[in-house]
N, C-alpha and C positions, 0 to 999 in steps of 0.2 A: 672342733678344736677346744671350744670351752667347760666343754662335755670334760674332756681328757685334763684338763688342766684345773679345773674348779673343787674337784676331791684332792687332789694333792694339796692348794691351797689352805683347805682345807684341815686338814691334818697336819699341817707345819701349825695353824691359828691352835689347833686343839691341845697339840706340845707347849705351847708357850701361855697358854692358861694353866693348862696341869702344874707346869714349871716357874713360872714365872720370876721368881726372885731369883732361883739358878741361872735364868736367863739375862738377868736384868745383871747379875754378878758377875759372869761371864764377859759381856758385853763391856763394862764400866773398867773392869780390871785389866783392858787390854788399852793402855797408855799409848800404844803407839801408831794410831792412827792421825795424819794426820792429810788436807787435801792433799791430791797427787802422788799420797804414798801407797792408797789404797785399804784394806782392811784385812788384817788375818785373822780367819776365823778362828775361834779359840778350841784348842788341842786336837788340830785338824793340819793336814800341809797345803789347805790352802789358803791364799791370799784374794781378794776381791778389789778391782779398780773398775777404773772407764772412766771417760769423759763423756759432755755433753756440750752443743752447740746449739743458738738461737740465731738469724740470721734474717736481712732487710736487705733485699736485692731491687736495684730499680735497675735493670736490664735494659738496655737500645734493643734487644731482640727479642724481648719477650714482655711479659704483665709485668710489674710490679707485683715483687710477693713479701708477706714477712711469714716467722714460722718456724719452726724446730725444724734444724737441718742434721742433726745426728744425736742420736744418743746411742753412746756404746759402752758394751759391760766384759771387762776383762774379768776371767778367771785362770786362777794361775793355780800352779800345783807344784809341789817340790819335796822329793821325801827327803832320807836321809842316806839313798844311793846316788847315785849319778843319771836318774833320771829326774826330767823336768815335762809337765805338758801345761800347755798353753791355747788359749781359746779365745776370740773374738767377735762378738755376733753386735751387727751395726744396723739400730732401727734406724732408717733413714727415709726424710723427709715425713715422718709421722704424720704430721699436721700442718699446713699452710692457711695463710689468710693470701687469696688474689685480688687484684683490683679487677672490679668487673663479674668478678665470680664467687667470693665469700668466702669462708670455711672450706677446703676440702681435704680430703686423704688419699685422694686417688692415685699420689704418684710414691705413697708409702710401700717401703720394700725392706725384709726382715736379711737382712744379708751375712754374709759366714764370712767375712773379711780373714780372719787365720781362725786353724785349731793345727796342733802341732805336735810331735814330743821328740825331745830334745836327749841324745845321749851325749853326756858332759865328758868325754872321756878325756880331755889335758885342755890344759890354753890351746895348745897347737893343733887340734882338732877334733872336734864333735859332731855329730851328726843328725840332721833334723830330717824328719820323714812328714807327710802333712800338709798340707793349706796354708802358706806361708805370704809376704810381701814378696814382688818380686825386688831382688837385688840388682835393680840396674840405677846411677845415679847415688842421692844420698836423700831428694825430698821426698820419694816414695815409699821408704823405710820409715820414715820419719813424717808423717804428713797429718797426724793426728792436731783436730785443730787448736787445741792450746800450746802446742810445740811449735807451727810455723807463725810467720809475721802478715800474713794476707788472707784474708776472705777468699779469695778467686786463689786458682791453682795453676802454677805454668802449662800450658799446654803440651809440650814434650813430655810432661812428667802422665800425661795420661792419655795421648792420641795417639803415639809413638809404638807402645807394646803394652800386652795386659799387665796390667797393675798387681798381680796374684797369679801365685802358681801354684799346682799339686802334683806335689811329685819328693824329691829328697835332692839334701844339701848336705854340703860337705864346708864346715865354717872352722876359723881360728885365726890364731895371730901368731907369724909368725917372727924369730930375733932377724935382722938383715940392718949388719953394717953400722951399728952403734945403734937402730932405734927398730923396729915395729911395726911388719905387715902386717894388715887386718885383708883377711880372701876370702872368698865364697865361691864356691863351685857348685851349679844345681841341674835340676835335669826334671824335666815333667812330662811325663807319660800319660795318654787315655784322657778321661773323662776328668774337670774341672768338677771339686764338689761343690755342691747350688751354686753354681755361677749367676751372677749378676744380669740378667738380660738385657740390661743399658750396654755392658762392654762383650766384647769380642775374647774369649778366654782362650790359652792356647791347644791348639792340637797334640804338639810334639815342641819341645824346646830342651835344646841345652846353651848353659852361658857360664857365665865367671866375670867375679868383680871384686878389683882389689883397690886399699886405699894407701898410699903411702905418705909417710910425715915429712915437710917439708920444715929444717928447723930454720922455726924465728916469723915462720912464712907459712903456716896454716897446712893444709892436707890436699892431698892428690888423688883422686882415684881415677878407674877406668874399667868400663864395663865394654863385654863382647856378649852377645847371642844369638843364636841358629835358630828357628823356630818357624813353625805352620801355626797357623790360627784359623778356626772353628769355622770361620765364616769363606776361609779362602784355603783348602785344603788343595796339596797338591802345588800349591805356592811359596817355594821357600826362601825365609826374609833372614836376612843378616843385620844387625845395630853394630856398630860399634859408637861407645860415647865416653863422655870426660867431665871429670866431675871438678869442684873446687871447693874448699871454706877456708876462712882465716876472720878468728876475732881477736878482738884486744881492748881492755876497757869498754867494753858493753858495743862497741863497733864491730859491725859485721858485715863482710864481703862471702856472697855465694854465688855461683857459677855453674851450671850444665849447659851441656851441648848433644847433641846426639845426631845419628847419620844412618837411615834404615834402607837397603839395598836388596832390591829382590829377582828372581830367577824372569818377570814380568818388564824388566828393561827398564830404561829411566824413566819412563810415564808413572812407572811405583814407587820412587823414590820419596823419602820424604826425612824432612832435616828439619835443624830448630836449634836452638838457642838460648835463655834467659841469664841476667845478669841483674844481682841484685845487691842491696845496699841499704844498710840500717844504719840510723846515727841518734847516740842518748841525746835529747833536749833538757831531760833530769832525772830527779831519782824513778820516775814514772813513765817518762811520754817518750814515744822515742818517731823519728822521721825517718820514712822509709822509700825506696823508688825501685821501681824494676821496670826491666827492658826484654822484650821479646821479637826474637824474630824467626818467625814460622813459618816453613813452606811444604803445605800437604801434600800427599799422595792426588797425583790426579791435576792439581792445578797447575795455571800457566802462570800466577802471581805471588809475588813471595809478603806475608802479612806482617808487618810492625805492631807491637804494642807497646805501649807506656801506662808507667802504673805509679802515681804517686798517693803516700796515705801517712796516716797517722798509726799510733798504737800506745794503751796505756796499760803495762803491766801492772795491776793490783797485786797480784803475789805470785811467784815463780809457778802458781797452778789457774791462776788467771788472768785472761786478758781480752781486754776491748779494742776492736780492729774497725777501722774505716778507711776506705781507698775510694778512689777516682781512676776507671781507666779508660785509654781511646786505643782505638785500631783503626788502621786501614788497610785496605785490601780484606776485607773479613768474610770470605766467598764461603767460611765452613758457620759461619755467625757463630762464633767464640763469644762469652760472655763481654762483655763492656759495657759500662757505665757506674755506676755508686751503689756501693757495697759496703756493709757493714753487719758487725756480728760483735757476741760474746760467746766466750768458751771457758769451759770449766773442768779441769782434769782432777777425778775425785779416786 
């Protein structure tokens, strides 16, 4: 692999000695970069972001670890037709320090989180083909960690259904009734590209999920999908779920639930819940709490969790996260206990 990647290196170093002031001019003259917004390269259609996260787990189920927990590199493209492609590749877990065991990399994984391309054909509907988030909910779309308010991730948002699909969407927004559906309709067929070996990617899936404006009172959605998965083929599972947000003055109410039913009888059933809750302390720090309640596939006990934390937003592309949380009933060992991270969306 270093074989393959050390001459190219190489030859970008050798451009940029040859060039160097064209380089340096290029670079300096493009004003509008700024964290969070990413970078456009100059007289190119594309733009360069990602984020990055560092993270201190002291787990009840596992070591004590601290450690790079993601670093990721958005590249984006955008000409001057109605195409758009888009790409996401998540080194995750790079480097850890364990208690008891040192340095290691063993649990590093180069992962294809999206790659995509997008035809822009109207507000009212475009069409994405590719390696996409799945659209069920609103934290899974949205889960990148300088956008959410927690280190640890609800567990509906990623035990429930693969977190990624490959296959094509059908997205827009449509006028209804003085205000504004937002829908998605998608459908994945065949082989998952480099799936993740930690999760279960789907076989066959089709779904749809819409969000609707609630005036005065925050947004409404609701997600359905039909789907086989990899590891249970021949098994077909049904979700339906229900989403929620409402903010106002930096206060923030959010809300999922979800409900997976499959041809395997109620022993496959599995449901969940979270409900969460932010409040400004100032211009900085803000209180936060969440409530889960989870009950897997297979078990005879339904799990609670509480999550209370802090968070201090340095600037709208960063912020510093610490929580405390408990469970009981915790027969799948879901993470719990003190968690803390920073995150940086560049």
């Amino acid at each position: 692999m270093f074989s393959f990647i050390c001459p190219r290196i190489a030859a970008v170093l050798c451009l940029l000695l040859i060039h160097p002031v064209v380089w340096a001019d290029e670079v300096l003259s493009d004003a509008d970069y700024s964290p969070g917004k990413g970078w456009q390269v100059p007289g190119t259609g594309f733009k360069l972001g990602g984020y990055a996260s560092v993270a201190a787990e002291n787990d009840h189920q596992s070591r004590a670890t601290i450690g790079v927990d993601n670093f990721s590199l958005f590249i984006h493209w955008e000409g001057e037709g109605k195409l758009r492609l888009f790409s996401e590749l998540d080194l995750e877990r790079p480097v850890d320090w364990e208690k008891g065991e040192g340095i290691t990399a063993e649990h590093a994984y180069l992962a294809l989180e999206r790659l995509y391309l997008d035809y822009l054909y109207s507000e009212q509907a475009n069409l994405r083909v590719g390696k996409f988030l799945t659209p069920i909910g609103r934290w899974n779309v949205v889960h990148a960690a300088p956008l959410v308010w927690t280190t640890s991730r609800p567990l509906i948002t990623e035990h429930t259904f693969p977190t990624n699909a490959t296959g094509a969407m059908l997205y827009g927004t449509l006028p209804a009734l003085d205000n504004s559906v937002d829908y998605s309709i998608y459908t994945a067929v065949g082989d998952d590209w480099r799936p993740d070996p930690k999760l279960d990617p789907f076989e066959e899936a089709y779904g749809a999920h819409v969000t609707l404006p609630i005036e005065g009172l925050g947004e409404i959605g609701f997600s359905y999908a039909n789907f086989e998965q990899k590891s249970s083929i021949g098994e077909r599972k049904n979700l339906l779920g229900m989403d929620y947000f409402w903010s106002h003055d930096r206060y923030e109410i959010s809300a999922e639930a979800a409900y997976r039913f499959s041809d395997n009888g109620a022993k496959a059933d599995e449901k969940g819940l979270f409900v969460q809750g932010v409040v400004p302390l100032s211009d900085r720090w803000y209180a936060l709490g969440r409530y889960e309640l989870f009950d897997p596939a297979g078990s005879s006990s339904t799990m609670n969790l509480w999550l209370a934390g802090l968070a201090m937003r340095l600037s709208p592309a960063m912020i510093v996260k610490a929580e405390y949380s408990h469970a009981t009933n915790n027969s799948i060992h879901a993470p719990a206990g003190l968690f803390a991270s920073f995150a940086i969306l560049f």
